[in-house]
N, C-alpha and C positions, 0 to 999 in steps of 0.2 A: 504494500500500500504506500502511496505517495506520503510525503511528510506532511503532517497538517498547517496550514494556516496561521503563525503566531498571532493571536489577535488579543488586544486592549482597547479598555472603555475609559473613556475619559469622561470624570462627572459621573458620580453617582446617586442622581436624583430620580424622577421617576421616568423618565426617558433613557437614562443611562442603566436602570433597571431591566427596561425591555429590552436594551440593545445586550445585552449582557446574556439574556435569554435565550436571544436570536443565535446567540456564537455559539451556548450551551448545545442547542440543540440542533447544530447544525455540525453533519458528518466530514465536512472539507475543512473547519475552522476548530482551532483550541484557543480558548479563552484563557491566557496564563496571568493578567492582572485589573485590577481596576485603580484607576490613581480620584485620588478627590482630596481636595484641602482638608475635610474633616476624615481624618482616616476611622475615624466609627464608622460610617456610610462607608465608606471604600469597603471596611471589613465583611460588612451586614449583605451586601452585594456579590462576595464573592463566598459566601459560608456553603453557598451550594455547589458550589466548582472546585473539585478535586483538584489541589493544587497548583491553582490560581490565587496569583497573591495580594493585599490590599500595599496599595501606595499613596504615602503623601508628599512626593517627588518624586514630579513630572520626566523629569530626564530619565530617572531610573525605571522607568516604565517604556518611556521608548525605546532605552537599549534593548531589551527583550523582543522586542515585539516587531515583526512585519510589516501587520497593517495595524489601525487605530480607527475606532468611531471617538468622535467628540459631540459629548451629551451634554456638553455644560453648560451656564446664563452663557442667552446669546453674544452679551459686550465681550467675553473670553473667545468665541467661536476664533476669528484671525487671528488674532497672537498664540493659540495653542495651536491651530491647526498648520503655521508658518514654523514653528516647533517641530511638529512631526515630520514634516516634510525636510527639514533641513536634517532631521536625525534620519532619514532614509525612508520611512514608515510611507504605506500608500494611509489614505486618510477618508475616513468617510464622515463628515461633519453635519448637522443638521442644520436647517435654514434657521436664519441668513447663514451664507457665508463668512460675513462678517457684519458688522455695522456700518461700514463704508465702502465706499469703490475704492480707494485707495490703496487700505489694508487686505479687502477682496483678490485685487487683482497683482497684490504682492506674492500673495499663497497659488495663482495661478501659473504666476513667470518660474514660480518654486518648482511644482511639480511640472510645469511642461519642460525646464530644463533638466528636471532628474530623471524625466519620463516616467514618474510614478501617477497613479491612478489617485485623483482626485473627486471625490463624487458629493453631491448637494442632495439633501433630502429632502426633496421637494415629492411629497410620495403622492400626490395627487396626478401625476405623471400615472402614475402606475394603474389607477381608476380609471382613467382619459382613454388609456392602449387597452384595459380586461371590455369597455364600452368600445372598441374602434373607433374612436374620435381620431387620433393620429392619422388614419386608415384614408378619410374622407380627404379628396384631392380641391375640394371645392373650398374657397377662401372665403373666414365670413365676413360680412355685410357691417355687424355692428356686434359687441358683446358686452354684459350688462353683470356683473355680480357682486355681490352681498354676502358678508363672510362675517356675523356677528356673534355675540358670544357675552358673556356673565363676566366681570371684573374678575380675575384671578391674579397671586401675586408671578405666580410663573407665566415669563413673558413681559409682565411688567418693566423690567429692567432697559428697555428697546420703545420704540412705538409701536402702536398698533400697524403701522402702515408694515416696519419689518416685521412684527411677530404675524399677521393673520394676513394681510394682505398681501404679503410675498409670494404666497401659493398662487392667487392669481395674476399676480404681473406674471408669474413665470407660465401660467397658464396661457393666458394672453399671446405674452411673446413668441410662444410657439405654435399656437394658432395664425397669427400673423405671419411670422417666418421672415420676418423681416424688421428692421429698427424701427423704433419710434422718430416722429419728426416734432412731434407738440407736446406736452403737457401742462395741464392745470392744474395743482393741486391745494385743496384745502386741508387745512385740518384745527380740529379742536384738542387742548389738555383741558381734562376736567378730574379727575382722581390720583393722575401721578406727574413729573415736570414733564412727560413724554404725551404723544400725541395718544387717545383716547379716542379718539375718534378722525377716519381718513376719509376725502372722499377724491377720487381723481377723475380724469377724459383724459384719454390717451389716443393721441392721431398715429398712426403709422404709414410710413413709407408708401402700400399701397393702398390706401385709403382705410383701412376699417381702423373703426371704435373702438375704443373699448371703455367703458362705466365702471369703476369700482369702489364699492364702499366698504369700509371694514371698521369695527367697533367694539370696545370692550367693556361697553357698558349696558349692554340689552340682559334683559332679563333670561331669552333663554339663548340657546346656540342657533343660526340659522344661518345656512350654509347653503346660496342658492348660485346658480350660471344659466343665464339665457343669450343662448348663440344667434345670430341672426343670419342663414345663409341666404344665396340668393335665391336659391331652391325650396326654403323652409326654415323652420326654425326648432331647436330644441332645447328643452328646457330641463336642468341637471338638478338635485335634491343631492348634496352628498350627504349631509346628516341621515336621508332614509336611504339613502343608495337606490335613487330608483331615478327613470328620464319619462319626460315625456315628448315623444319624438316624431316631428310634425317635418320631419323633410324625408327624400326618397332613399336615404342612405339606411342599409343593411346593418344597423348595430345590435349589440348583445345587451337584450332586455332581461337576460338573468347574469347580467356582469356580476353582481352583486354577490354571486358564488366564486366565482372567477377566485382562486389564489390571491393574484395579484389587486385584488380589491379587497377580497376578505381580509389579507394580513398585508398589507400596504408596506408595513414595514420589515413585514419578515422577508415580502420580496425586492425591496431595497438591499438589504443586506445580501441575499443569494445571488443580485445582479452585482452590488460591489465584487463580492469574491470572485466570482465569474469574469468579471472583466480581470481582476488582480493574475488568476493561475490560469486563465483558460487566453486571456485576449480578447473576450467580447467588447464590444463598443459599451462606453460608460455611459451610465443610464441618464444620469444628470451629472453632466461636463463639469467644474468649476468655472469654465468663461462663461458657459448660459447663465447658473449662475448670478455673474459677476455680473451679468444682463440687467438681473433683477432688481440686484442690491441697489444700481445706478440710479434704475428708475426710483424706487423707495425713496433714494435720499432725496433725492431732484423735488418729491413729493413733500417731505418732510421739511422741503427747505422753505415753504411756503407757509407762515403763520397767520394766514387770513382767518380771523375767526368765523364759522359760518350762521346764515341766520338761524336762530331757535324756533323762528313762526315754522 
C-alpha cells in the first residue's frame, strides 16, 4: 500500500473539528496532529486519533506534515496559510482566503512557485456540479442572492461580506466566467466594528448581474440564488437543498443525495487529496479564490450606510 497522506489541522474549533474527521476517516490521508493556541482544544481534537498529536506551535506541526487544512478565525487564514506553504505543506484553507487581496495573493505567488496544491473552501462549488449548474453552456442574464443568517460570534471576526457573502461572489464569478467591470457596494455595522450587513450589483465583462445581499442579523438562516438565463430561470434553496427549475437544462433534482452535496465538505477534502497524490485539477484554485476576496474588499470599502425605510 502507498504511504498515507501526512495530514494537519490547523484551528481546532468546530470547523477544524470536522476537518479533523474528514482525515480520520479517510483511507489515502493520516491525520498525525492538530496545532491551536489553546493546546486543551488541540488535545480534545485529537483524543480520537491514534497517534496524532496536539500542538501549540505552528512550525512544529508543519514539519510533520505534507499537506494542512486551516480551520482557524478567518483574520489568521493568510498569514498561517503563507506558513505552510513556505514550510512545503500543500494547504487547504477555508474561505476567505485571507482578509485581503494583498495577503490573498501572496499565499498564491507561494504555492504557484512551489507548485504545491492550494485549494479555497468555497464548498458550494460542490452543490452547483452534484445540480449541473457548471454543466449549462448558456451564460446568465442576471443573478440575484441572499445569504442571511442569526448573529453568531464565529465569523464575526471579518465582515459579513467575507464571512457569508464570499460563497457567492465566488458563485457569481464562475457563473460569469469572466471579471467584473463595476461594482457598488453598501454596507451596514450594527453589532460588531465589521460590516453586519452587505449588499452589492456587480456588472461583468459580459454583461450579467449579479445582486447580493448577505446578513448576520436575521432571525433565521436563509440561503437563496435566483439565476436569470436567457432561456429561463432557476431558483436555488441551499438551506433545503432543493431548485426550482424553470429553464430547459437537464439538472439533478435529487442533487441533494449526491455525495458531493450531502457532505460538501467531506468532498472538499477527497478532491484536495486527489489533486495532492493523484494530479486532479484543484477544485477551488487559490487565484479564483483570490477573485473573491478582491471583490469583498472593493465591497467593504464602501461605508455608505443604507436606508432603514
Amino acid at each position: 500500500m502507498d504511504k498515507l497522506l501526512q495530514c494537519g489541522v490547523i484551528g481546532a474549533g468546530v470547523f477544524g473539528t470536522f476537518h479533523t474527521r474528514k482525515y480520520l476517516g479517510h483511507d489515502r490521508a493520516a491525520l498525525v496532529g492538530v496545532y491551536d493556541a489553546d493546546i486543551d482544544r488541540a488535545s480534545t481534537a485529537v483524543s480520537e486519533a491514534d497517534g496524532a498529536r496536539a500542538f501549540d506551535d505552528l512550525s512544529a506541526l508543519l514539519e510533520i506534515c505534507d499537506a494542512v487544512t486551516i480551520a482557524s478565525p478567518a483574520t489568521l487564514h493568510g498569514e498561517q496559510a503563507l506558513a505552510a506553504l513556505k514550510a512545503g505543506c500543500h494547504v487547504l484553507v477555508e474561505k476567505p482566503l485571507a482578509i485581503s487581496a494583498e495577503a490573498a495573493d501572496r499565499c498564491v505567488r507561494e504555492a504557484e512557485a512551489r507548485q504545491l496544491v492550494l485549494q479555497v473552501g468555497h464548498q458550494e462549488r460542490f452543490v452547483f456540479d452534484a445540480m449541473g449548474v457548471f454543466d449549462v453552456q448558456e451564460i446568465p442574464e442576471r443573478v440575484y442572492a441572499r445569504r442571511f443568517g442569526p448573529f453568531s460570534d464565529r465569523g464575526a471576526d471579518v465582515s459579513v461580506t467575507m464571512d457569508l457573502m464570499i460563497h457567492d461572489l465566488d458563485l457569481a464569478l464562475r457563473l460569469a466566467d469572466c471579471p467584473a467591470v463595476s461594482i457598488a457596494g453598501q454596507t451596514r455595522a450594527e453589532r460588531t466594528d465589521n460590516a453586519d450587513y452587505s449588499h452589492a450589483e456587480i456588472v461583468f465583462e459580459n454583461g450579467m448581474v449579479a445582486e447580493l445581499e448577505a446578513s448576520r442579523l436575521a432571525e433565521d438562516r436563509d440561503r437563496v440564488m435566483r439565476i436569470e438565463y436567457p432561456s429561463g430561470v432557476l431558483n436555488v434553496d441551499f438551506v433545503a437543498k432543493t431548485f426550482d427549475n424553470g429553464t430547459p437544462f437537464d439538472l439533478d433534482a435529487d442533487f441533494a443525495s449526491d455525495p458531493k452535496a450531502a457532505d460538501s465538505l467531506g468532498a472538499n477534502v477527497s478532491a484536495f487529496i486527489d489533486s495532492i497524490l493523484d494530479g486532479a485539477p484543484v477544485a477551488v484554485p487559490g487565484r479564483q479564490a483570490l477573485d473573491a476576496v478582491r471583490l469583498a474588499e472593493i465591497i467593504d470599502a464602501d461605508k455608505t450606510a443604507l436606508s432603514e425605510d
